[in-house]
N, C-alpha and C positions, 0 to 999 in steps of 0.2 A: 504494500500500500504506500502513497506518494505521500510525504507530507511535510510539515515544517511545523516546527513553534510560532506562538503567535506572535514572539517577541519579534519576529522576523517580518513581518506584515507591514506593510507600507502604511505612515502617519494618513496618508491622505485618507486613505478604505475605512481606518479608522473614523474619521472626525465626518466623514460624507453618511456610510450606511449604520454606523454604532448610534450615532447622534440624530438618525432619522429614526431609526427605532426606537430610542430611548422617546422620543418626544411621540413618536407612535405611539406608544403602551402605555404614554399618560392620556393622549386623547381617547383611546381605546376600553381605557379605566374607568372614565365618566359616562362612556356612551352605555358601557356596560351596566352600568345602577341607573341610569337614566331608563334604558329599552327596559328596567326590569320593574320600575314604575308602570310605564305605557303596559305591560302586559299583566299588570293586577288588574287593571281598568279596562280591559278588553274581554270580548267574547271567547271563554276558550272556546279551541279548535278554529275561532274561526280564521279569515284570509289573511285580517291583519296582526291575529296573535302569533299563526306559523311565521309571517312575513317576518316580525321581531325576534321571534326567536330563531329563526336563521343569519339576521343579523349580527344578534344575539352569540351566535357560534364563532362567526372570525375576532366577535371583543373580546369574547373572554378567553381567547390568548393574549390579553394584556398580560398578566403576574406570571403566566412563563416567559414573555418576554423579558419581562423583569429578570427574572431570575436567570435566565441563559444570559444577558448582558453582564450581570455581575459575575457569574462565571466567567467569561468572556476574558472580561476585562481584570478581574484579579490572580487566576489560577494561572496566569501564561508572567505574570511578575515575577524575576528571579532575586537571587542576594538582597532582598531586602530584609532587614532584620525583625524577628519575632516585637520586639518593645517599638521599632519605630510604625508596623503596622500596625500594632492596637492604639499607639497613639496619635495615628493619623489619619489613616481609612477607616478604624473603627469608630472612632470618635465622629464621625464623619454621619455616619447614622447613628448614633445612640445617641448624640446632644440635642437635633432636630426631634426625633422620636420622642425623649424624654418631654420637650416643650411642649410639644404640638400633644401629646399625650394629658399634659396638667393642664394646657388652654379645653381639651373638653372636658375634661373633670369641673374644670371650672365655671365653664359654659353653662353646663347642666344643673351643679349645684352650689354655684358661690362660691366668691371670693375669700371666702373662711376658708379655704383648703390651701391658700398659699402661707397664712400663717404659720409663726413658727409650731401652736399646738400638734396642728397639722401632719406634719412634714414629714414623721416615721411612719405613720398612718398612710401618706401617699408616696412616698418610698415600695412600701410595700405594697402598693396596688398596682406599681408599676411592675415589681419582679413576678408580679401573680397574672400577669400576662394580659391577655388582650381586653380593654373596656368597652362596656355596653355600649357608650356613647359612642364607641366607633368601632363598631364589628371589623372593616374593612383592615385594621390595627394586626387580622392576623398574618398578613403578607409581610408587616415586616418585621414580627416575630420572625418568622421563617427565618428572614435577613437576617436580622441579628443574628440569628444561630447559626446562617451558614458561615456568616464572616468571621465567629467568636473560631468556627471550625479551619478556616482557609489556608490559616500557615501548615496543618496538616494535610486538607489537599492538597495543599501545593508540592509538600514532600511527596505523595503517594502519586500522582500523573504527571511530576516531572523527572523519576525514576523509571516510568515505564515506556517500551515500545508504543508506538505507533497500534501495532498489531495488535499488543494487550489490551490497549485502549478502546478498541475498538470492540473487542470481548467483551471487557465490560459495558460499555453501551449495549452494549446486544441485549446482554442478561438484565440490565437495567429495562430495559424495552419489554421482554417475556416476565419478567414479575410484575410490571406494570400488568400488563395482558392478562396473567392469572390472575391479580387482582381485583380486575375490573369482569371478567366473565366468566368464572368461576360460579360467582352466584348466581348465575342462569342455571345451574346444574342443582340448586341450592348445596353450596360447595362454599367451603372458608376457606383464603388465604391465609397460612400462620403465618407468616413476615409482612401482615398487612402496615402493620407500624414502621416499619422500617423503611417502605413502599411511600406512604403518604411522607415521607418526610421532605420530599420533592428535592433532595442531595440529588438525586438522578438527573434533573432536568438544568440544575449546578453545573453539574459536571458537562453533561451534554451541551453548555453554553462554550464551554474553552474548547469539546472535542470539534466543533463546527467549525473554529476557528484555528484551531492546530493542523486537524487532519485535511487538507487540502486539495482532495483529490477529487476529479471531475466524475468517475464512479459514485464514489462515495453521496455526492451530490445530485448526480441524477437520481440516484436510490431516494433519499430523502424528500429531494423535489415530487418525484412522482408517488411516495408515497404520501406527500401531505396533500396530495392535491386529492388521490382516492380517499383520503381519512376525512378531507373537507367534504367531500359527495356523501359518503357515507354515514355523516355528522348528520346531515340534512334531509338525508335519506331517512335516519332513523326519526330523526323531529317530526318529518310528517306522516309517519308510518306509524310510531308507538309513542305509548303514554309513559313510559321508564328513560325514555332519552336520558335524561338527564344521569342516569345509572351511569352512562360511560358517555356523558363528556364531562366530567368534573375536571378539577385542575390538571392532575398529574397521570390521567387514563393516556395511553398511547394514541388512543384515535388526535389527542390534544397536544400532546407530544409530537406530532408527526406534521401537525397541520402548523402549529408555532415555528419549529422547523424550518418549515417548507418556506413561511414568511419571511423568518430570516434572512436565507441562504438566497432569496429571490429578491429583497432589498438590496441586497452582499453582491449580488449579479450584477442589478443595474445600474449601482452603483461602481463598480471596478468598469461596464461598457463605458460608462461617460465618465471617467474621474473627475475632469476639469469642471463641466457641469456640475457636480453632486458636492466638488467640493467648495464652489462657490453660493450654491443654494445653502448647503450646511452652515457659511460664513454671514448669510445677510441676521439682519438682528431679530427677528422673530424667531428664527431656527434657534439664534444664539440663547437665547435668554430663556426659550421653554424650557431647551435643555439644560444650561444651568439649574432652571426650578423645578424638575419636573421630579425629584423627588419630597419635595414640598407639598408640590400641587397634589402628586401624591396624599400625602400625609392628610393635608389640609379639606379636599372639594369633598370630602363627605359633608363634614358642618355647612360648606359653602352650597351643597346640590338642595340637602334636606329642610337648611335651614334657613340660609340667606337667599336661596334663587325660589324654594318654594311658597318657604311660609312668609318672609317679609319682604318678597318683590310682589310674592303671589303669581306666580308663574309655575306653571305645571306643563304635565305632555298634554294636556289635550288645550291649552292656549294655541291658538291659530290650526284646530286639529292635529290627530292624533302625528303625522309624520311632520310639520311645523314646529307643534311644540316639541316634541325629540331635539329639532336640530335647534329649536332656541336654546331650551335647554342646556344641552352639550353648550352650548357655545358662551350662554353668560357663566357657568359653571367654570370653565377654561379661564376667563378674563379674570372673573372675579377671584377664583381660586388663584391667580397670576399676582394679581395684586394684592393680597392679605399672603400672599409667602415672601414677598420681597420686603413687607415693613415685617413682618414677622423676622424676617431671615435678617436683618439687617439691624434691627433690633435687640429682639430679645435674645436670638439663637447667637447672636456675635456678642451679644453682655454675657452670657455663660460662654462662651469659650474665650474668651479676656481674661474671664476668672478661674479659669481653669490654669490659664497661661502663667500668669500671676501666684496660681498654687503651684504649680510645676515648678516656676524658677525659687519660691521659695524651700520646696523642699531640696532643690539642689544647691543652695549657698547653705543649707542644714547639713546636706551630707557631705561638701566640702569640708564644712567646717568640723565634724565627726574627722575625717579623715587625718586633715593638717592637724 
């Protein structure tokens, strides 16, 4: 098999189809809670509920995109050291998370929770994982976890062939597969924990980007394009669809895939193009926030575009209001992550800054 490290990949591929993605699978994010509104409000079965939820199938490969780009982009990193990644890339999602985590706590029940009574009480609501106020909070659990994990991916797939690598993707792919259809048989996967931990699809972000080969790719390609027919297939044919397209089922795996490596295409056909589209400042700046907007367009979709603009899906009908929708959900979530991000999230890492240098003039001072 043909292939290369990612370290080896030209800046440009990078900053063109990585940076198109990334700002994909934020818009992709919103459309995704948005079509899932419009279809509590719809006729099931009828023209416009299918119509949604076939839509509905290419968004919600948002959070694998997500997570094959962080693969991508961290597991192909070499000689960096154990302490300056948790102090740099980790911190990088757990200061925003942590914020954006106590601004809906506080959303929901007041200002009493930033107090100092507070503060071990919401310490601990944060290690106790994902809150009510923002269900959407478990995608980047996940993250965290896989980043807490990545200096040891990085040891385990950048000791291995090419060819081992590819073994495991495979087997990552068939326990996906018995997981997901198994229970047609009424049949339990016992490594189903291990499975939903969505490491697989981790991994499978840097394998897209290491293994290089135009086999390999066609394989891919043409598998996520039958797993997209077959998604859609199964939406209008049965009531259990949803059994196997959940996040991390293969048919979702194959079709986010397919998206990638088909942005990664068109992007390498035109570089010049892709990498000047990437540079203009729309591109620039979604992608900068697009782990904010992340964070943030739940409170912004549920609560600022529905209940106090008063704008819903079915404002200007059912496919209008969608795309208003989506579309003030975007701004508005744009705009409450840059004073967020610029404020609150850069006064905690100042102070963090500030803790850091003081514990090292401490442990100079131990030392001398």
């Amino acid at each position: 098999m043909e292939g290369h490290h990612a370290g080896t990949l030209q800046k440009i591929n990078r900053l063109a189809y990585m940076d198109f993605l990334r700002v994909l699978a934020t818009i992709f994010v919103i459309a995704c809670h948005t079509t899932a509104l419009a279809i509590e409000l719809v006729e099931p079965q009828s023209v416009s509920f299918v119509v949604l939820e076939l839509f509905n199938n290419l968004f919600f490969t948002n959070n694998l995109l997500f997570l094959m780009l962080s693969g991508a982009l961290l597991l192909g990193v070499r000689d960096e050291k154990m302490g300056a990644f948790f102090s740099k890339r980790f911190l990088k999602i757990a200061v925003p998370m942590a914020v954006y985590y106590i601004l809906y706590v506080v959303a929901k029940e007041g200002i009493v929770w930033i107090t100092p009574p507070y503060w071990k009480a919401l310490f601990l609501r944060i290690l106790m994982g994902v809150p009510e106020e923002a269900p959407h909070f478990w995608l980047i659990y996940t993250l965290f976890f896989l980043y807490a994990l990545t200096p040891f991916f990085r040891f385990f797939v950048q000791n291995i062939s090419d060819e081992v690598f590819a073994g495991v993707i495979a087997v990552i792919f068939v326990m996906n597969a018995l997981d997901t259809f198994l229970p047609i048989w009424d049949l339990t996967f016992p490594f189903s924990s291990i499975v939903d931990s969505c490491a697989g699809v981790f991994l499978l972000g840097y394998f897209v980007v290491r293994v290089q080969s135009r086999r390999v790719e066609n394989f891919f390609l043409v598998a996520g394009v039958c797993s997209f027919l077959l998604s859609d297939l199964l939406t209008c044919t049965t009531e259990s669809y949803r059994s196997y397209l959940y996040q991390n089922s293969p048919l979702m795996m194959f079709s986010a895939t397919a998206l990638f490596l088909c942005i990664r295409r068109i992007s390498q056909k035109y570089p010049s193009g892709s990498n000047r589209l990437a540079e203009r400042y729309p591109m620039r700046i979604l992608r900068k926030y697009s782990f904010s907007i992340l964070l943030v367009h739940w409170g912004v979709l549920h609560v600022f575009v529905k209940q106090l603009l008063g704008i819903d899906v079915l404002s200007g009908g059912i496919w209008g209001g969608c795309l208003l929708m989506i579309g003030l959900t975007l701004l508005f979530s744009l705009c409450f992550s840059i004073v967020i991000d610029k404020t609150l999230v850069r006064l905690v890492y100042e102070a963090l800054k500030l803790l850091g240098k003081g514990f090292d003039v401490i442990k100079r001072g131990l030392i001398s």
